[in-house]
DSSP file (Angstrom, degrees, kcal/mol; ACC not computed):
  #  RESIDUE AA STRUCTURE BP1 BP2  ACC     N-H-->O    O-->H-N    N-H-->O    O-->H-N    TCO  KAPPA ALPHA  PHI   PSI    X-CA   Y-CA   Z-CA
    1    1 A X              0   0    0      0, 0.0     2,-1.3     0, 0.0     0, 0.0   0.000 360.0 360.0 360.0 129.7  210.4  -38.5  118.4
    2    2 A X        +     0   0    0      1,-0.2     3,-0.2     2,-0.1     0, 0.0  -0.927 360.0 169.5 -97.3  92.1  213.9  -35.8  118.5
    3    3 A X        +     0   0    0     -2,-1.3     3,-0.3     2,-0.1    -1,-0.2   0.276  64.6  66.3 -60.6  -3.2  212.5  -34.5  115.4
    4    4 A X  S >  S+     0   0    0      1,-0.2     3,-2.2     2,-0.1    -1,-0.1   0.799  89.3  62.9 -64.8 -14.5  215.5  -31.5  116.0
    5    5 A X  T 3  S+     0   0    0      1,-0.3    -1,-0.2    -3,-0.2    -2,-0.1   0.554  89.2  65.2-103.6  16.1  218.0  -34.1  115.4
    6    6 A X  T >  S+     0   0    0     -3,-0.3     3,-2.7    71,-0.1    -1,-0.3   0.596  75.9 118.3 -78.9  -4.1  216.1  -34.3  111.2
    7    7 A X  T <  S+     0   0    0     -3,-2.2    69,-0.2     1,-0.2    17,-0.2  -0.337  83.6  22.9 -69.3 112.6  217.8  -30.1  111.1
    8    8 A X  T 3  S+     0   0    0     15,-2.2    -1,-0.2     1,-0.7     2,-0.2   0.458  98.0 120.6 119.6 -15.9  220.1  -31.1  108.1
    9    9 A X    <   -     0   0    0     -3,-2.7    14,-3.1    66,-0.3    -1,-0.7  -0.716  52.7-129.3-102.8 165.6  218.5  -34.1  106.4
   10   10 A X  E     -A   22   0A   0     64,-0.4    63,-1.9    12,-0.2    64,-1.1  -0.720  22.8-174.0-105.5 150.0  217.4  -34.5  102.9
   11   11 A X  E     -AB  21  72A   0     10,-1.2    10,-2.0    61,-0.3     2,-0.5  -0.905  15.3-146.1-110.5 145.0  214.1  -35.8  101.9
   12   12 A X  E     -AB  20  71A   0     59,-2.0    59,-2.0    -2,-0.3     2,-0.2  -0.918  24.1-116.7-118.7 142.7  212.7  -36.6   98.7
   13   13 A X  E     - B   0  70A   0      6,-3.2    57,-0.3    -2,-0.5     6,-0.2  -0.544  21.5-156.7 -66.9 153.2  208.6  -36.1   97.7
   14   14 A X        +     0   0    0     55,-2.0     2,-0.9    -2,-0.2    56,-0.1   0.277  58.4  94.0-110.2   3.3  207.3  -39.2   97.1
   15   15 A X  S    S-     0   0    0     54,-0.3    -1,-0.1     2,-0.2    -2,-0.0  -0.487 112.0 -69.3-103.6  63.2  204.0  -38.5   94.7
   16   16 A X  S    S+     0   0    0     -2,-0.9     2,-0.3    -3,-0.1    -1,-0.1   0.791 106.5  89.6  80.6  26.2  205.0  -38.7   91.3
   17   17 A X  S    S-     0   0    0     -4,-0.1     2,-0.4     2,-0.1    -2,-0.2  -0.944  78.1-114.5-152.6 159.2  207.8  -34.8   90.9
   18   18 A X        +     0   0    0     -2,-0.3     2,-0.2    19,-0.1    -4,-0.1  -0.823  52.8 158.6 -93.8 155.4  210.8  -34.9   91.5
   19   19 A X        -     0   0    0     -2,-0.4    -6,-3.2    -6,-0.2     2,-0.3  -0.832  17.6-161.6-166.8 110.1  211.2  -32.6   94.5
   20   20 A X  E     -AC  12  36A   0     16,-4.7    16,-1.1    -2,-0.2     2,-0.4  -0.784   7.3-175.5-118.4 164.7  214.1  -32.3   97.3
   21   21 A X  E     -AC  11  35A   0    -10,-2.0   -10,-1.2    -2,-0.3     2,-0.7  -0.950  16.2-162.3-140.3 140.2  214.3  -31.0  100.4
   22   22 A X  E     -AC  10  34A   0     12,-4.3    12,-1.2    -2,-0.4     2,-0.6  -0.892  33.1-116.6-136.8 146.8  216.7  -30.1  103.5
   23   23 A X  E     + C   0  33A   0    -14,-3.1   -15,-2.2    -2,-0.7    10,-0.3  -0.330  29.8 175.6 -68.4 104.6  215.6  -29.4  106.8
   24   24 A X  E     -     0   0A   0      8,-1.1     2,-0.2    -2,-0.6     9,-0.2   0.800  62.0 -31.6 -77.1 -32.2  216.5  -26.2  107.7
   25   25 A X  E     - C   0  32A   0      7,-0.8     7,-2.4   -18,-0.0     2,-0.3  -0.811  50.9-109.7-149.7-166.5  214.6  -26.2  111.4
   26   26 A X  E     - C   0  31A   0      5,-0.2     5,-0.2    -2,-0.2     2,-0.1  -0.988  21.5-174.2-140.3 116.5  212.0  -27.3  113.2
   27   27 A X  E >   - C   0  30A   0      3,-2.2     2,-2.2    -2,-0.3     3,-0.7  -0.409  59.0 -78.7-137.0  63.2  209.1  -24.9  114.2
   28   28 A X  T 3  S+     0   0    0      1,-0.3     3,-0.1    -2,-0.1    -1,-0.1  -0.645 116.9   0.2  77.6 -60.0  206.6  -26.9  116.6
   29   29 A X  T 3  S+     0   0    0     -2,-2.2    34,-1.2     1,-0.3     2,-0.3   0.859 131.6  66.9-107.8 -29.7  204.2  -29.3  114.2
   30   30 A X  E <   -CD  27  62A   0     -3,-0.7    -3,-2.2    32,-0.2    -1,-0.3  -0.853  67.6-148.2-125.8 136.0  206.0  -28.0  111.2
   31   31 A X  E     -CD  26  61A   0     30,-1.1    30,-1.0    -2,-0.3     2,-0.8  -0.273  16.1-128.4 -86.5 169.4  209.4  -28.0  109.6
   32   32 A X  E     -CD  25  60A   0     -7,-2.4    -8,-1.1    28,-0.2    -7,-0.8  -0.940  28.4-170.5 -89.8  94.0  211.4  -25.6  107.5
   33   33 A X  E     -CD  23  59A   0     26,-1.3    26,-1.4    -2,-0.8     2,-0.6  -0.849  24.2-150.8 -98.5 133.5  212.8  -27.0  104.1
   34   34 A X  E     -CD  22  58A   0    -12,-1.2   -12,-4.3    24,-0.3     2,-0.3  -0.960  39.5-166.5 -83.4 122.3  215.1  -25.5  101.7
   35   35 A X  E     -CD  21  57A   0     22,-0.8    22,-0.5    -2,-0.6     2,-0.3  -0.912  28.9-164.3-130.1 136.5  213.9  -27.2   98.1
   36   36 A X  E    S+C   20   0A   0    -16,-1.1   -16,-4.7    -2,-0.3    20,-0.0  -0.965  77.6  28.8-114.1 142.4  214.8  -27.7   94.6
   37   37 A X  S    S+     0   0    0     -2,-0.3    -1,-0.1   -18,-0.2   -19,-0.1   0.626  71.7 145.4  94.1  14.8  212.1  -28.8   91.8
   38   38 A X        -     0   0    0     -3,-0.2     2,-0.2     1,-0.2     3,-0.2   0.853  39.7-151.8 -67.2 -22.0  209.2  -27.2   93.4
   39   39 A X        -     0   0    0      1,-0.2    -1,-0.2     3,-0.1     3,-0.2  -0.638  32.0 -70.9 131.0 163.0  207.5  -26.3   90.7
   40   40 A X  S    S+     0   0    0      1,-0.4     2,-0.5    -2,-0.2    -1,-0.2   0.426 122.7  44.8-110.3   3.9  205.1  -23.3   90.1
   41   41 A X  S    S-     0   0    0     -3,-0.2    -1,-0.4     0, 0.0     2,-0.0  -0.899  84.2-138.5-142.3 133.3  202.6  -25.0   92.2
   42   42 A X        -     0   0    0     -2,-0.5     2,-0.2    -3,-0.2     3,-0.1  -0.229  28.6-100.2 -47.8 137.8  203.3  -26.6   95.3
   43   43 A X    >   -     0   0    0     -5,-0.2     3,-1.1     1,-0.1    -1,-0.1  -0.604  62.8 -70.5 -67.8 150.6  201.8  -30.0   96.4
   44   44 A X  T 3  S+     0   0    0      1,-0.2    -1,-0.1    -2,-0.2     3,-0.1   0.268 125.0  20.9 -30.4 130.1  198.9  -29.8   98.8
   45   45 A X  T 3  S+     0   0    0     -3,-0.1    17,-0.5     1,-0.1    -1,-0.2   0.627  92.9 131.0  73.6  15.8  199.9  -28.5  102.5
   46   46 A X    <   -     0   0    0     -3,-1.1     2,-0.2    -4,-0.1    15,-0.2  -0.424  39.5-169.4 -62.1 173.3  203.2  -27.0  100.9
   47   47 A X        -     0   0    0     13,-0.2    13,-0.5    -3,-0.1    -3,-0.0  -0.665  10.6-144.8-143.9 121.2  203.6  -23.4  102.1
   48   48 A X        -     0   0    0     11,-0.2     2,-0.4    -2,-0.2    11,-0.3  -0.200  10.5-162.5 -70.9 156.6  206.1  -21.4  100.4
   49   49 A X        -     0   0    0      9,-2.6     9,-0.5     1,-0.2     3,-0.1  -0.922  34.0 -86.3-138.6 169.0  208.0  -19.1  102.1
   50   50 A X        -     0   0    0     -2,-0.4    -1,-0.2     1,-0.1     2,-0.2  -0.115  64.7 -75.7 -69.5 169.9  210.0  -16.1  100.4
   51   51 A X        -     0   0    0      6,-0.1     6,-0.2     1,-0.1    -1,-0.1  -0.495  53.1-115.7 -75.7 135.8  213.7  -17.0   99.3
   52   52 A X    >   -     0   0    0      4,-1.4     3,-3.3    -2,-0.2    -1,-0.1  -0.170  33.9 -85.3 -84.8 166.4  216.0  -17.2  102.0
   53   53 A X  T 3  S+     0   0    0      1,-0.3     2,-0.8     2,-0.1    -2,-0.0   0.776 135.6  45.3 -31.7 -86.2  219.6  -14.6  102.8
   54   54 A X  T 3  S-     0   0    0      1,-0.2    -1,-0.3    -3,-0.0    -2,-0.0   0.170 127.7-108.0 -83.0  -8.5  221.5  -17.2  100.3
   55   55 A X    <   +     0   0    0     -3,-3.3    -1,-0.2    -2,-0.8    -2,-0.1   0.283  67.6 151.9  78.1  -5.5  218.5  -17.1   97.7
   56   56 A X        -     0   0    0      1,-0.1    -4,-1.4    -6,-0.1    -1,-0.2  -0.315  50.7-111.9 -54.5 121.8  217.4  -20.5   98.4
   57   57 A X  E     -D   35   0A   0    -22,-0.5   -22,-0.8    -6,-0.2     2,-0.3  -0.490  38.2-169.3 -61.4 148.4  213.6  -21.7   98.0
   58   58 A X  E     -D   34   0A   0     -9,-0.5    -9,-2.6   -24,-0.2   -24,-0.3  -0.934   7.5-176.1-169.7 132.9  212.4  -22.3  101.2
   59   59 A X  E     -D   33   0A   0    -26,-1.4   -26,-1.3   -11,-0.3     2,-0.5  -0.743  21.9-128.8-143.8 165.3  208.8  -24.3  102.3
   60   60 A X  E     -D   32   0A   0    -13,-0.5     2,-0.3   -28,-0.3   -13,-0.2  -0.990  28.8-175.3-137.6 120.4  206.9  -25.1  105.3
   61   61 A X  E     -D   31   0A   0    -30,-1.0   -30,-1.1    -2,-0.5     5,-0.3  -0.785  29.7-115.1-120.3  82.7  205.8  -28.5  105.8
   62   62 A X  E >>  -D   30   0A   0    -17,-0.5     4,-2.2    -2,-0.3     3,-1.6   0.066  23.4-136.4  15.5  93.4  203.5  -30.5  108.4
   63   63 A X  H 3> S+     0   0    0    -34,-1.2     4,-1.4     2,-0.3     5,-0.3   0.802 114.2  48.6 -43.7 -35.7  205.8  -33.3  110.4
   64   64 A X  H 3> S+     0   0    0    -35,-0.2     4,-2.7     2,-0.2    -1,-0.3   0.940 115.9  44.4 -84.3 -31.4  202.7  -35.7  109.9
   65   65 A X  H <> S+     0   0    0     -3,-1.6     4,-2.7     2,-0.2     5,-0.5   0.982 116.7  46.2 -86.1 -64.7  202.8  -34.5  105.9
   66   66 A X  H  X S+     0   0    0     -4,-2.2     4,-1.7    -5,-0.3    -2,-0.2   0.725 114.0  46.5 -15.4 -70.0  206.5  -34.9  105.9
   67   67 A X  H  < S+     0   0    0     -4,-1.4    -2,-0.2     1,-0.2    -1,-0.2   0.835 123.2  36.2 -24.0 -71.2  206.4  -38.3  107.6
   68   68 A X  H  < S+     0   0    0     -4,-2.7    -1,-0.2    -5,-0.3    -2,-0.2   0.780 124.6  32.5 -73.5 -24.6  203.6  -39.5  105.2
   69   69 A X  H  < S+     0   0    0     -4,-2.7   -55,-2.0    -3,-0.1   -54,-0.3   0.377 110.8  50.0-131.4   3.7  204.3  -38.1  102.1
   70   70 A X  E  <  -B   13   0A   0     -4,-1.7     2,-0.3    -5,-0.5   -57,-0.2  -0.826  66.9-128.5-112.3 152.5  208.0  -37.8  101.8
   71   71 A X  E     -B   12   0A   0    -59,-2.0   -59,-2.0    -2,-0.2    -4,-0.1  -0.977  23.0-117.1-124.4 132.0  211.2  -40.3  102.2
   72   72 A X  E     +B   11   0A   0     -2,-0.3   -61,-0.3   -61,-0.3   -60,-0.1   0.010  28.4 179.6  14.7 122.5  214.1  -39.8  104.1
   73   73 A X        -     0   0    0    -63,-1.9     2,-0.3     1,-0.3   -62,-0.2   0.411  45.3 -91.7 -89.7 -18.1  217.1  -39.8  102.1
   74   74 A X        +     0   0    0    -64,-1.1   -64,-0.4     2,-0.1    -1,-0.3  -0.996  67.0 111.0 148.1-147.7  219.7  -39.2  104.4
   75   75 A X  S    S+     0   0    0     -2,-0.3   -66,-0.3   -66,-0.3   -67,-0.1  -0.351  78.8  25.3  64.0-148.7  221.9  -36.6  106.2
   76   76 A X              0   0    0    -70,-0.2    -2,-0.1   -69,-0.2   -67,-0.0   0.078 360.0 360.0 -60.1 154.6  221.8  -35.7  110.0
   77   77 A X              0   0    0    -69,-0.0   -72,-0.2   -68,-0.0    -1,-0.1   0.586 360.0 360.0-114.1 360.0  220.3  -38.8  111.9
């Protein structure tokens, strides 16, 4: 699986918030997100990461939690 070629698609959480995300890289098991709607608490195996140069919310996600617990929406294929 070229999980580089997801840098650039959007994802949505799938568990009942609304929550989006786009992949900013890819950093061996786990990806990078820049997200709107997170919340003041994260869902389980989020891990927040400080706000990015642009101000941007920015999260660390699991490739297997992505995969399972998010869908696709579109952007780079």
């Amino acid at each position: 699986m070229d999980v580089a070629a997801w840098i650039g698609s959007v994802w949505s959480f799938r568990e009942g918030r609304v929550l989006l995300g786009r992949v900013k890289s890819v950093e061996g098991d786990r990806a990078v997100l820049s997200v709107v709607g997170l919340g003041p608490v994260p869902p389980l195996g989020v891990e927040v990461l400080p706000l990015d140069a642009g101000g941007s919310q920015c999260v660390r996600v699991p490739l297997l939690s992505l995969l399972s617990r998010w869908k696709r929406m579109g952007g780079a294929t």
